[in-house]
N, C-alpha and C positions, 0 to 999 in steps of 0.2 A: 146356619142357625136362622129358625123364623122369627121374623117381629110382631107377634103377634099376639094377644093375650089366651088364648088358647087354639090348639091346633087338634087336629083330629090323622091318627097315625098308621100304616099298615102293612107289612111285609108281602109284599109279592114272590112268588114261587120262583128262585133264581137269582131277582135281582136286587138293589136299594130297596129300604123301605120307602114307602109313599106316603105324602102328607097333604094337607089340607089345610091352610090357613081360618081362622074362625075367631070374631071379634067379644061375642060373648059366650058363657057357660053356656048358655039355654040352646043355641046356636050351634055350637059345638058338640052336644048330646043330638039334638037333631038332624043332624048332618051324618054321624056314625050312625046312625039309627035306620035312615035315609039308603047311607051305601050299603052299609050290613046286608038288605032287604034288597037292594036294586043289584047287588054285584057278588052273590049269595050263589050262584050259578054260572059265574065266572071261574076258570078254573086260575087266574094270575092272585085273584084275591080270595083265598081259602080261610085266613087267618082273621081274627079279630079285628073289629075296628079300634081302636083306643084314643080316647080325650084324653090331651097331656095340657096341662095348665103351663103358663111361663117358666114355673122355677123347675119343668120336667116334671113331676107327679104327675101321676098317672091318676085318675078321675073317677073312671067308668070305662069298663067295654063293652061291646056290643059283638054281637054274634046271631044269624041269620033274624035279623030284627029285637032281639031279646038285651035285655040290658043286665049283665054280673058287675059283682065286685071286682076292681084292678087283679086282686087276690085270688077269685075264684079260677077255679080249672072248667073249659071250656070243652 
């Protein structure tokens, strides 16, 4: 479990998912935003980025820099 008030989330091709610690909201959409765009041509990170807030909800994701609803299909 991370201590942190929002994290930023991601399934890798195979293994654990990957996370990222992130102190605020604004922070943590920047961040997914960020990797979305920079690791978008990696083939370990194909999937969504996802902003999870502390109680687990999910926020926003982000996909090759673009920002959906948690809800939406990617």
């Amino acid at each position: 479990m991370m201590l942190s008030a929002y994290y930023v989330e991601t399934s890798t091709t195979g293994f654990a998912p990957a996370a990222w610690a992130a102190t605020t909201r604004k922070y943590a959409f920047d961040l997914a935003k960020a990797l979305s765009i920079q690791l978008e041509k990696d083939r370990r990170y194909p999937n969504a980025f996802w902003v999870i807030d502390s109680r687990g909800r999910a926020l926003a994701k982000w996909h090759k820099g673009k920002k959906y609803e948690p809800d939406a299909t990617v």
